[in-house]
N, CA, C and O atoms as a MOPAC input file, in Angstrom:
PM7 MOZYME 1SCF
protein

 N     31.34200 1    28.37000 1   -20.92700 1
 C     30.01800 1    28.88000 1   -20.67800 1
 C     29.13600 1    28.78400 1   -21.90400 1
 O     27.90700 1    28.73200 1   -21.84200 1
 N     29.78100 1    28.76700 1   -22.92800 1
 C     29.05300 1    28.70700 1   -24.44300 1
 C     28.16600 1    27.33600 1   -24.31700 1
 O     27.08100 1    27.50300 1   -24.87400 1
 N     28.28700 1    26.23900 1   -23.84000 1
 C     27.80300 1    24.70500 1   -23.87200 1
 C     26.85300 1    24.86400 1   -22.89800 1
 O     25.95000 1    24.06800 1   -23.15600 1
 N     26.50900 1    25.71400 1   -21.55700 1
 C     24.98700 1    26.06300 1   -20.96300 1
 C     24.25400 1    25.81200 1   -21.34100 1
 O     23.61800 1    24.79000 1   -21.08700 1
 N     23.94500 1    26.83600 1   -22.31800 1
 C     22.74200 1    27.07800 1   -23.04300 1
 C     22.31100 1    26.01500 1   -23.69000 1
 O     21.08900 1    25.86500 1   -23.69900 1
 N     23.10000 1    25.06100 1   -24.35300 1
 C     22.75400 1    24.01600 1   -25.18700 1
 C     22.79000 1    22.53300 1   -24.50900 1
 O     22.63800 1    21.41100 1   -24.99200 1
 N     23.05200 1    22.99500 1   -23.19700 1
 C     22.83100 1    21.11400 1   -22.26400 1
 C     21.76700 1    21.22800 1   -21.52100 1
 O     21.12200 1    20.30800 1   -21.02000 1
 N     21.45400 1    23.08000 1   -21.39500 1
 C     20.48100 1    23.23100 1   -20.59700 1
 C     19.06000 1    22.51000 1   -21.73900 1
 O     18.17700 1    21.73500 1   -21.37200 1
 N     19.23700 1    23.01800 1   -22.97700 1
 C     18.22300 1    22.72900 1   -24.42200 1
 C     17.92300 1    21.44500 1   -24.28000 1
 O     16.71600 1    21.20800 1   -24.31200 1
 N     18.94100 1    20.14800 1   -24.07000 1
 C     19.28200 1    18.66900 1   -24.22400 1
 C     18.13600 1    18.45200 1   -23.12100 1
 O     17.10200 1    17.82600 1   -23.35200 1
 N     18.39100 1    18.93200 1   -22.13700 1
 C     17.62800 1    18.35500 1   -20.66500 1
 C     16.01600 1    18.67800 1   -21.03200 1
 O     15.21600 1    17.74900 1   -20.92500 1
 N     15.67000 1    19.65600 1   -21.35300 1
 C     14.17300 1    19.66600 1   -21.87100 1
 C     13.89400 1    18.96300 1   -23.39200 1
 O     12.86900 1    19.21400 1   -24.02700 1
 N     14.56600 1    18.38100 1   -23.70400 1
 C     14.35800 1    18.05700 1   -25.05100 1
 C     14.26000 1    18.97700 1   -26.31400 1
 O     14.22400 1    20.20600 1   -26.37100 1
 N     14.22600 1    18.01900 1   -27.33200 1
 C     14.07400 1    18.97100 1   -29.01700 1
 C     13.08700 1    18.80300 1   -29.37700 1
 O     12.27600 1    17.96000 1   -28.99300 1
 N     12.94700 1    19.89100 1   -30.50000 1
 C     11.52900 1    19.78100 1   -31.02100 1
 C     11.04700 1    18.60400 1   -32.01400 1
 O      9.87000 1    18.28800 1   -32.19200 1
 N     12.43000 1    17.87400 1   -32.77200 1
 C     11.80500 1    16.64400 1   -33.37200 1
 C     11.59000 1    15.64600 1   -32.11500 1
 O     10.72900 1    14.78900 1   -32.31200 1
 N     12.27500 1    15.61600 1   -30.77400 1
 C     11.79000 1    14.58300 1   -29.78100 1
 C     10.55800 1    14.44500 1   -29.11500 1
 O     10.07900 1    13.44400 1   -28.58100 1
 N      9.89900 1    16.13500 1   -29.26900 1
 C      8.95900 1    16.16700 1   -28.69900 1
 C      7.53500 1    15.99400 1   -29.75600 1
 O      6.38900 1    15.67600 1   -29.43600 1
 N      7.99600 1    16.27100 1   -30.86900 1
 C      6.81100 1    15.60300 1   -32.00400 1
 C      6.85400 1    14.17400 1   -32.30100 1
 O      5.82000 1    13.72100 1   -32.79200 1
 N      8.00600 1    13.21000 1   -32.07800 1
 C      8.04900 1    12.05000 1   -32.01700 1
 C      7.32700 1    11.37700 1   -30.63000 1
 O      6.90700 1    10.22100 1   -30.66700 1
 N      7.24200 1    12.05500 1   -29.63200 1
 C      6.56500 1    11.80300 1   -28.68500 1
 C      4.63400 1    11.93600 1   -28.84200 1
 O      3.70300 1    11.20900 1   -28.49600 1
 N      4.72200 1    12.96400 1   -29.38600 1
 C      3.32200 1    13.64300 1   -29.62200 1
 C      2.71900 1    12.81200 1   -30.95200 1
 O      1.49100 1    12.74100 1   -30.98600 1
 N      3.43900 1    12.19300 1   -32.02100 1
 C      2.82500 1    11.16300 1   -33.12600 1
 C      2.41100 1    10.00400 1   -31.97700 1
 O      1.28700 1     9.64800 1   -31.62100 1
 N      3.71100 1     9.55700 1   -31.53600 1
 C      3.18400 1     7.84700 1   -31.16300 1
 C      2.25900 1     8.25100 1   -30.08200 1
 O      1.44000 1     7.41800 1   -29.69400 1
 N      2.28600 1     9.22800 1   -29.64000 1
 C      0.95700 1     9.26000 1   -28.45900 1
 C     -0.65300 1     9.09600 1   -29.53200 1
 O     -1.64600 1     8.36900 1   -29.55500 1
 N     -0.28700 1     9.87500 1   -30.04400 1
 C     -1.43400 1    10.14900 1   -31.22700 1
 C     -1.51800 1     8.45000 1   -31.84600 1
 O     -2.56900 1     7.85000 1   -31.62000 1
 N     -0.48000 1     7.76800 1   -32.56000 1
 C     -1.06700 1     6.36100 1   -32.77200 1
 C     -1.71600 1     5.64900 1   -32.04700 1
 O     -2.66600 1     4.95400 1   -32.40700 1
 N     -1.18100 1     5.76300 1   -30.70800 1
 C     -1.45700 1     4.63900 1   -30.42100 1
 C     -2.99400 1     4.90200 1   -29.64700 1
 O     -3.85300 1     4.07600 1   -29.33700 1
 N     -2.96300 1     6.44900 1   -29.46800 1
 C     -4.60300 1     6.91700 1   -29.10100 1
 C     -5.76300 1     6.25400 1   -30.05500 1
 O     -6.82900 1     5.70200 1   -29.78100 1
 N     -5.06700 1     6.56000 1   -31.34800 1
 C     -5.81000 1     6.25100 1   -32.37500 1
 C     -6.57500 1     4.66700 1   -32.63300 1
 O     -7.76700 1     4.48500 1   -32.88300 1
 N     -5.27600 1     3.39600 1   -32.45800 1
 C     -5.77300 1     2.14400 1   -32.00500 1
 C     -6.11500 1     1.39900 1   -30.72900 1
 O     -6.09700 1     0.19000 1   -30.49900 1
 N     -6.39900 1     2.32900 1   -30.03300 1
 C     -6.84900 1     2.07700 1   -29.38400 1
 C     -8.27300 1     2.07400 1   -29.04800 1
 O     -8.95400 1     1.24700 1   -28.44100 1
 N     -8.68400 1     3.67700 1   -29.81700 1
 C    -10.02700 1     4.28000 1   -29.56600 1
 C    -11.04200 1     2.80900 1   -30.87700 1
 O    -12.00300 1     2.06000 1   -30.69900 1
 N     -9.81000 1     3.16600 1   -32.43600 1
 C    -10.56500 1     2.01900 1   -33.27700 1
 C    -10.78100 1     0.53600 1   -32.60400 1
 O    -11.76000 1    -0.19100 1   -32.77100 1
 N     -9.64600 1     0.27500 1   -31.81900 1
 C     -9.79600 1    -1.28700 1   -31.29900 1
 C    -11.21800 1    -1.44600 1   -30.85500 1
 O    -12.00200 1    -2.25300 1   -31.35300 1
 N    -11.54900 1    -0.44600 1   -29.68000 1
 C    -12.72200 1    -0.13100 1   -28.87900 1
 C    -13.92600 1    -0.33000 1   -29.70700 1
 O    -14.69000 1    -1.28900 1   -29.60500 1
 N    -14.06000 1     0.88300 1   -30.73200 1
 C    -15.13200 1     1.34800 1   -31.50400 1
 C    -15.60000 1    -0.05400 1   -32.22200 1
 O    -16.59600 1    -0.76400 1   -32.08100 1
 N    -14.26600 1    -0.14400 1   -33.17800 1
 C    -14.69000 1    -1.56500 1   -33.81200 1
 C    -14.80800 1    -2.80400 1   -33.60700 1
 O    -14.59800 1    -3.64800 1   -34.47700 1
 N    -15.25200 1    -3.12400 1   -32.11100 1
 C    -14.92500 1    -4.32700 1   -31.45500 1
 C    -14.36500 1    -5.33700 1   -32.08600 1
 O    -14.97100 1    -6.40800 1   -32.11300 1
 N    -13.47000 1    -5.24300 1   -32.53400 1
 C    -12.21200 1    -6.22400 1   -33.52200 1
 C    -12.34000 1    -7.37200 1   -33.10400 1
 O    -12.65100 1    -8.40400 1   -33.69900 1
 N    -11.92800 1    -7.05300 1   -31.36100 1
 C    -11.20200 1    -8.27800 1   -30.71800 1
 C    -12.37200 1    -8.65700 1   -29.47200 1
 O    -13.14300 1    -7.82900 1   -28.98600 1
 N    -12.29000 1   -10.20400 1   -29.07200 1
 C    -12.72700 1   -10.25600 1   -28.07600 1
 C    -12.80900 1    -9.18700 1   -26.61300 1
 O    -11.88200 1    -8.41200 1   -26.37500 1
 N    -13.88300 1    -9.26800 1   -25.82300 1
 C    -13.39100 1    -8.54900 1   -24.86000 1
 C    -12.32800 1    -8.71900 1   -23.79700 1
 O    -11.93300 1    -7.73700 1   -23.16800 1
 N    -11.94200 1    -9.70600 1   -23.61900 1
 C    -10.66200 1   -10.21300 1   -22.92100 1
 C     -9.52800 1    -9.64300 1   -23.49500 1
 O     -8.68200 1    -8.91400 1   -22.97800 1
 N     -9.66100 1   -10.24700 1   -25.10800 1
 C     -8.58100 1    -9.45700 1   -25.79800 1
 C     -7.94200 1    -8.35600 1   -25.97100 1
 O     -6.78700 1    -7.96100 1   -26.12900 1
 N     -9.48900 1    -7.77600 1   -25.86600 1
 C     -9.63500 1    -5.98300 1   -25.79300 1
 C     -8.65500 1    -5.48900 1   -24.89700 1
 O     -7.54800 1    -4.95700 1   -24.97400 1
 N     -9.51700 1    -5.88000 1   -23.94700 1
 C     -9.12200 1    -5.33100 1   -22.48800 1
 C     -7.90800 1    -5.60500 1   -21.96000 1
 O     -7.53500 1    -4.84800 1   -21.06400 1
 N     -7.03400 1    -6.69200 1   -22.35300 1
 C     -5.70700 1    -6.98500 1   -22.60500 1
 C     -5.02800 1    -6.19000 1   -23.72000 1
 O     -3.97400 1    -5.69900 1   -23.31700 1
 N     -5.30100 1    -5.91300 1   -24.98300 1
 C     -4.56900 1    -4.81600 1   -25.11000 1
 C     -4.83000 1    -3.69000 1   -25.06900 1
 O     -3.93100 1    -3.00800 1   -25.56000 1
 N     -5.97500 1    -2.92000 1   -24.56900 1
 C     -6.37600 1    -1.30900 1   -23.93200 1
 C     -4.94700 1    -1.40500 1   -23.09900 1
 O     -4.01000 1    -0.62300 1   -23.26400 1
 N     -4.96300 1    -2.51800 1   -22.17100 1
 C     -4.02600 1    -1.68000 1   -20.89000 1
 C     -2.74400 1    -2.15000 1   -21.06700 1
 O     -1.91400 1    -1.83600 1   -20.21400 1
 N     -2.29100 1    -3.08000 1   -22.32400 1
 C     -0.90000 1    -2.87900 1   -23.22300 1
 C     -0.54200 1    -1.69600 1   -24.01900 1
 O      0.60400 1    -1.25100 1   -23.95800 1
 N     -1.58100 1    -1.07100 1   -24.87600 1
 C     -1.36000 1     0.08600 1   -25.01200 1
 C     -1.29600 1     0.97300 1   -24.07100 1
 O     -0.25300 1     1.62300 1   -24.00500 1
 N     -2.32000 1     1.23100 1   -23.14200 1
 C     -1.68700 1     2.16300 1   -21.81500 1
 C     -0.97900 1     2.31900 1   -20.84200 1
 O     -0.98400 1     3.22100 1   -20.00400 1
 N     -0.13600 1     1.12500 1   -20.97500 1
 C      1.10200 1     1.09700 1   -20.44600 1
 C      2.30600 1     1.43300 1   -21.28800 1
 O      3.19100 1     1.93400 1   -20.59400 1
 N      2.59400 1     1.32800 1   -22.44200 1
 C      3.14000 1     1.88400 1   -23.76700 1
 C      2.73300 1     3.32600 1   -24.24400 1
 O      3.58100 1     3.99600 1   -24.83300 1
 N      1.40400 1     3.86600 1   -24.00600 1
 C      1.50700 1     5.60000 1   -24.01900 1
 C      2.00300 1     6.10800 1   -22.75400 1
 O      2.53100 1     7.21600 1   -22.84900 1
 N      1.97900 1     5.65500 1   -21.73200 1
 C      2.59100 1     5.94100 1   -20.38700 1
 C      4.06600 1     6.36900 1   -20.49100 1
 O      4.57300 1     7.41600 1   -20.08900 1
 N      4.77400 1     5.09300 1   -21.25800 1
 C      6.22400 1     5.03100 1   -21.39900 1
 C      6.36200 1     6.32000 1   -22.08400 1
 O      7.18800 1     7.13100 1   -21.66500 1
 N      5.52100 1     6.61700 1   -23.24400 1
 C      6.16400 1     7.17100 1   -24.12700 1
 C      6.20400 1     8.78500 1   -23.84500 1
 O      6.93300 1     9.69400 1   -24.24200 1
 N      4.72300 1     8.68200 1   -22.70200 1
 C      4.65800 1     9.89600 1   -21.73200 1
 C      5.93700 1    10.35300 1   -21.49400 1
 O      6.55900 1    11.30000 1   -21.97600 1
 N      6.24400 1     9.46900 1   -20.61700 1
 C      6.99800 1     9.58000 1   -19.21600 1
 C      8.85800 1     9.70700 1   -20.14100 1
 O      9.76400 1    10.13300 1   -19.42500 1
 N      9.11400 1     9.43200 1   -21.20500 1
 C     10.28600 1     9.39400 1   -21.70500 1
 C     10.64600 1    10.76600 1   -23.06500 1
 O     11.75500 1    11.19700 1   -23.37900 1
 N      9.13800 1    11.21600 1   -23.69900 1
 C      9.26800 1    12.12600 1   -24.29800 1
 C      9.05700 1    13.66400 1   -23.86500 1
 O      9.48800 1    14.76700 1   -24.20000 1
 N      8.17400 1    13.13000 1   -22.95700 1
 C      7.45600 1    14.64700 1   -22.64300 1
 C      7.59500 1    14.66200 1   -20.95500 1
 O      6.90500 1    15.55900 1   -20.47200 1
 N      8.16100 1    14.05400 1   -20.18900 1
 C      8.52100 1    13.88900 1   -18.67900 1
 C     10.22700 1    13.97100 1   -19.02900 1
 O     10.87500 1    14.70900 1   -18.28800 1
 N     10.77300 1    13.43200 1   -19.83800 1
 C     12.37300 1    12.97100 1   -20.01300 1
 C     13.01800 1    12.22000 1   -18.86700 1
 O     14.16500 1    12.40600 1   -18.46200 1
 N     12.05900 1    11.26600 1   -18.35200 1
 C     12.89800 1    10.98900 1   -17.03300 1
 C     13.06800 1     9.51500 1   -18.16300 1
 O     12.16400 1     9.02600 1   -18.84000 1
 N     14.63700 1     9.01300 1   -18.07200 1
 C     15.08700 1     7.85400 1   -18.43500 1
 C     16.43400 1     7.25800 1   -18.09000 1
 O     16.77600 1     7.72500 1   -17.00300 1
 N     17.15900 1     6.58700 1   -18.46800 1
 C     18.66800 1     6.02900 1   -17.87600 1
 C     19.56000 1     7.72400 1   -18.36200 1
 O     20.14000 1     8.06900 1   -17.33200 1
 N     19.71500 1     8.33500 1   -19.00800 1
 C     20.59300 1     9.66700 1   -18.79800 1
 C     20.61900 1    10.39000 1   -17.29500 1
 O     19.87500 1    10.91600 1   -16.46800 1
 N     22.54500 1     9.90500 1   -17.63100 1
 C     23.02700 1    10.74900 1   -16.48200 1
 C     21.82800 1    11.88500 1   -15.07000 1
 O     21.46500 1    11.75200 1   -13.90100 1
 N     21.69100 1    12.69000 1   -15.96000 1
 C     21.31200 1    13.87500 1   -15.47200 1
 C     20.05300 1    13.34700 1   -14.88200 1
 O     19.72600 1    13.98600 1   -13.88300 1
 N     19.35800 1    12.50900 1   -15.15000 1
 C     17.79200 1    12.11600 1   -15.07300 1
 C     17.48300 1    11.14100 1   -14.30000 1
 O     16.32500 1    10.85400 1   -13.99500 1
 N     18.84700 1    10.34300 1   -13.78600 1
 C     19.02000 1     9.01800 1   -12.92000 1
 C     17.71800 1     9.18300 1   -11.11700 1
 O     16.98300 1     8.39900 1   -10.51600 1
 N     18.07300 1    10.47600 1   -10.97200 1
 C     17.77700 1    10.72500 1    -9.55100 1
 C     15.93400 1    10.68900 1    -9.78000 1
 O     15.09400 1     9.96800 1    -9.24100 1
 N     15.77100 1    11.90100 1   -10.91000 1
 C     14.35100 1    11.32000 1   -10.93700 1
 C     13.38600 1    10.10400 1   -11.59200 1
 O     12.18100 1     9.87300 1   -11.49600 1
 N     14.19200 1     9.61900 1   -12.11100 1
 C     13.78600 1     8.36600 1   -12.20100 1
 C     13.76600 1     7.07600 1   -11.21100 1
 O     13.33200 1     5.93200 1   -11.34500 1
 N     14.27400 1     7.60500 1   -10.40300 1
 C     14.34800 1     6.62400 1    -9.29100 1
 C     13.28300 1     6.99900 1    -8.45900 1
 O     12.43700 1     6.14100 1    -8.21100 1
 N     13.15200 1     8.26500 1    -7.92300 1
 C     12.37500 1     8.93000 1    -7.17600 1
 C     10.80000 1     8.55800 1    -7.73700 1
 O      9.85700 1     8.80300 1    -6.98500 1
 N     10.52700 1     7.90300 1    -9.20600 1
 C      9.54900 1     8.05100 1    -9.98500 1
 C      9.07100 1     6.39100 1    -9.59500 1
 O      8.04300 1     5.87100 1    -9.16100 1
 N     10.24700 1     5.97000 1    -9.95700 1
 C      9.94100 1     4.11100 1    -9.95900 1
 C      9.45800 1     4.33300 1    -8.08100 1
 O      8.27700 1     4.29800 1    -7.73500 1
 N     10.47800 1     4.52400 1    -7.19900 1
 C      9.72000 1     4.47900 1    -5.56500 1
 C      8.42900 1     4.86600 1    -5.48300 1
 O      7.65500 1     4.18600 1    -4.81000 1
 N      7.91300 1     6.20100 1    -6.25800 1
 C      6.75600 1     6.63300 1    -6.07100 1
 C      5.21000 1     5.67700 1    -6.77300 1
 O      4.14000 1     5.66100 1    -6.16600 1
 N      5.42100 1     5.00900 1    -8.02700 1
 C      4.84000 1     3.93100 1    -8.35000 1
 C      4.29300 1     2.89700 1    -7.29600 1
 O      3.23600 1     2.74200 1    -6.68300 1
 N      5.89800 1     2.06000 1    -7.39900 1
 C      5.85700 1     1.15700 1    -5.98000 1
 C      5.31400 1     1.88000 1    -4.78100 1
 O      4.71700 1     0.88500 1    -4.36900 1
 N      5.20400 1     2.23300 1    -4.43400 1
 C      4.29100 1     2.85600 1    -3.05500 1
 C      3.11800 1     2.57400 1    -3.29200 1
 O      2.47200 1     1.67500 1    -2.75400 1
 N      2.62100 1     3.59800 1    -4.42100 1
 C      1.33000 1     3.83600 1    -4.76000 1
 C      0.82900 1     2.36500 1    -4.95200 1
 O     -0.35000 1     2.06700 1    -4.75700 1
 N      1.85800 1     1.38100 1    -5.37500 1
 C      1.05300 1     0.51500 1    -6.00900 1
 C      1.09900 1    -0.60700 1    -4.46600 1
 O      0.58300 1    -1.72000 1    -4.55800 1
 N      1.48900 1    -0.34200 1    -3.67300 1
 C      1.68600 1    -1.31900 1    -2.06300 1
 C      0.53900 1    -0.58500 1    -1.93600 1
 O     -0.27600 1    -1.39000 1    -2.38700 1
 N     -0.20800 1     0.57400 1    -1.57600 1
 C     -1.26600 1     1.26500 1    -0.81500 1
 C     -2.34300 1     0.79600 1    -1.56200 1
 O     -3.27700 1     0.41900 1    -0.85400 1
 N     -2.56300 1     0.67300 1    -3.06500 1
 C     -3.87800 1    -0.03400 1    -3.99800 1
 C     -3.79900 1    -1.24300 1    -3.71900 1
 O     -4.92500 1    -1.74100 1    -3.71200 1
 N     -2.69500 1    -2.23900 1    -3.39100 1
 C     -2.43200 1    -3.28600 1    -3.49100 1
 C     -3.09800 1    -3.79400 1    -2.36100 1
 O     -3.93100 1    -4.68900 1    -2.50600 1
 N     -2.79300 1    -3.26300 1    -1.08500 1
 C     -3.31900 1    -3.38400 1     0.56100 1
 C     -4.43300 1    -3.05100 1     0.82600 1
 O     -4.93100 1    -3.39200 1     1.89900 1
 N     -5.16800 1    -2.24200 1    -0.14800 1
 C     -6.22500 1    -1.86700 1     0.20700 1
 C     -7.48400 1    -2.30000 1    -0.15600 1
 O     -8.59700 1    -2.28800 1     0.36800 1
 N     -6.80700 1    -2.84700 1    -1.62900 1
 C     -7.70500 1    -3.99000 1    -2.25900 1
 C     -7.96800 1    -5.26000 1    -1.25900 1
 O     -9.07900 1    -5.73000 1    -1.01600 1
 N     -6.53000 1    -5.79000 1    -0.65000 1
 C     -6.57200 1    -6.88100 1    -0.29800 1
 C     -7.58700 1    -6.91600 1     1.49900 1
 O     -8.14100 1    -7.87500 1     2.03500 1
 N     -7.48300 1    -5.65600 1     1.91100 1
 C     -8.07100 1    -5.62300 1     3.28800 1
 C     -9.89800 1    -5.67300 1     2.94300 1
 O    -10.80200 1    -6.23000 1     3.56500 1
 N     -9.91700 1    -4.87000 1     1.74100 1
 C    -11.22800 1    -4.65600 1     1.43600 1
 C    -12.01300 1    -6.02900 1     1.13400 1
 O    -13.13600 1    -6.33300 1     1.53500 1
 N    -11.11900 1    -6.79900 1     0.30600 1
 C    -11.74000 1    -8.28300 1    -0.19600 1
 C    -11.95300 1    -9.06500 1     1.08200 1
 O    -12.99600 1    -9.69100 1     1.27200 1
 N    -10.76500 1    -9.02200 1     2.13000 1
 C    -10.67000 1   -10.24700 1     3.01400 1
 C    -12.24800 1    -9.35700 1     3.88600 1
 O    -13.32800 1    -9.92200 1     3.70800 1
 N    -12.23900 1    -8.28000 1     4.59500 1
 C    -13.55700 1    -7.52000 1     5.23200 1
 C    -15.01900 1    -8.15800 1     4.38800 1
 O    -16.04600 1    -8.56300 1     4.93300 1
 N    -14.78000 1    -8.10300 1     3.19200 1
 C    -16.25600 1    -8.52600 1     2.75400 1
 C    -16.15400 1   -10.07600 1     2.89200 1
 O    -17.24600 1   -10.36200 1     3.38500 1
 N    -15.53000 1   -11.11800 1     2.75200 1
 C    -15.21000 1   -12.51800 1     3.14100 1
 C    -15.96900 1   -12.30300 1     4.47500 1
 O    -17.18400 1   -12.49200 1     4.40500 1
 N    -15.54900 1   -12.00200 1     5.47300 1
 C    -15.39400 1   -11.96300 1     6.28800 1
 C    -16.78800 1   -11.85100 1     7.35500 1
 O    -16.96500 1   -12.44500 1     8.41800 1
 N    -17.87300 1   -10.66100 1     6.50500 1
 C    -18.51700 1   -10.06100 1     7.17700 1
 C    -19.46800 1   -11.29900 1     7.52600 1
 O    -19.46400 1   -12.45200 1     7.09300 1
 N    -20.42700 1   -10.54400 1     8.62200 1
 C    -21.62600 1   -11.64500 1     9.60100 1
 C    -22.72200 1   -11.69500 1     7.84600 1
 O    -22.38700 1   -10.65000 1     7.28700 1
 N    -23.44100 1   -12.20500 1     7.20300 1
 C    -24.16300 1   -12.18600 1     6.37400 1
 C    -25.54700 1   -11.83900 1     6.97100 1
 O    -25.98900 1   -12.63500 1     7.80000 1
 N    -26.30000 1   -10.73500 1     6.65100 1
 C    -27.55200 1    -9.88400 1     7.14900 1
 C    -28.05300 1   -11.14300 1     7.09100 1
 O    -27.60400 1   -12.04900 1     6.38900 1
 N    -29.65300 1   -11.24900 1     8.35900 1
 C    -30.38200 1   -12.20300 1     8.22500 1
 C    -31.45300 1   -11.17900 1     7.48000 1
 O    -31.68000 1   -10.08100 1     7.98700 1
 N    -32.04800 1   -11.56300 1     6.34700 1
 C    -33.00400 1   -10.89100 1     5.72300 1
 C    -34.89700 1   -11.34000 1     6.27500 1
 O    -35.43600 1   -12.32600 1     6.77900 1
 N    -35.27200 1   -10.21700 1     5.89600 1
 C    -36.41200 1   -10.30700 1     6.99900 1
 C    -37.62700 1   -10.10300 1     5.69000 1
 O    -37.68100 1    -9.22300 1     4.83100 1
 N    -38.64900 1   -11.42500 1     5.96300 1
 C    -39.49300 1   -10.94600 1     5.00000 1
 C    -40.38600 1    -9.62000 1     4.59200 1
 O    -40.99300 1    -9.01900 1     5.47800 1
 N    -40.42800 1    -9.30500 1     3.59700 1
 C    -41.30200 1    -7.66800 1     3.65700 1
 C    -42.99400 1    -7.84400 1     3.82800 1
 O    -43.81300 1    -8.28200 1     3.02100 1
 N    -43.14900 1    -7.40100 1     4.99700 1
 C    -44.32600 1    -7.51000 1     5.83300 1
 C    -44.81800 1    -7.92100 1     6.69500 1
 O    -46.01100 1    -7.78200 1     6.96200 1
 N    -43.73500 1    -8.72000 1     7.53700 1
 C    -43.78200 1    -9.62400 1     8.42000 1
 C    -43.52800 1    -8.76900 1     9.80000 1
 O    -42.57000 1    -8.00100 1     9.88300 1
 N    -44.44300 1    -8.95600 1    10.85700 1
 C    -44.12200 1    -8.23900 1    12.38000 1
 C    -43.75900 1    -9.19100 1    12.84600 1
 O    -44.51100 1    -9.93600 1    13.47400 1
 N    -42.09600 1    -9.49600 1    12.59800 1
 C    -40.85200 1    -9.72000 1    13.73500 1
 C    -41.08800 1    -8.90700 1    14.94500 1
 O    -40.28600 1    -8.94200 1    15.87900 1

């Protein structure tokens, strides 16, 4: 019963894991906001790495301060996490695609001159 208390500690994490989480969030906030500010990089470039970095503070989210990762104990919600993504990302995915093909699609207004008694 003595080892409880201290696997229960493991499963929420430590306090150097959770300040190692809380720096690189903080870096990479940091080059990101300068990338922006100081338009360094092209905007393509930019905008290619804005959402490389925000996919990399995500991780670091989701692994320091969520703890869901390959450990034992954490398997179930991490799975439950990756399905819930994939979903989300079939419903943006379908909805984009119904929305694009609908505007393809539509009759094009006949426009009517302004002032004219049609």
């Amino acid at each position: 019963m003595a080892n409880q208390p201290h696997a229960h500690e493991d499963d929420h994490g430590s306090l150097r894991s959770h300040l190692t989480g809380y720096v690189l969030s903080l870096v990479l906030t940091f080059i990101s906001f300068g990338a922006v500010m100081g338009k360094l990089l092209p905007p393509r470039a930019g905008l290619l790495m804005i959402v490389t970095l925000c996919i990399v503070q995500l991780l670091v989210q989701l692994v320091f301060f969520l703890h869901l990762g390959p450990r034992k104990g954490q398997r179930g919600n991490t799975a439950i996490f990756a399905c819930t993504v994939f979903l989300i990302a079939i419903v943006v995915a379908g909805s984009l695609w119904v929305m694009h093909n609908a505007n393809l699609n539509m009759m094009p207004m006949q426009s009517v001159p302004v002032g004219s008694n049609r």
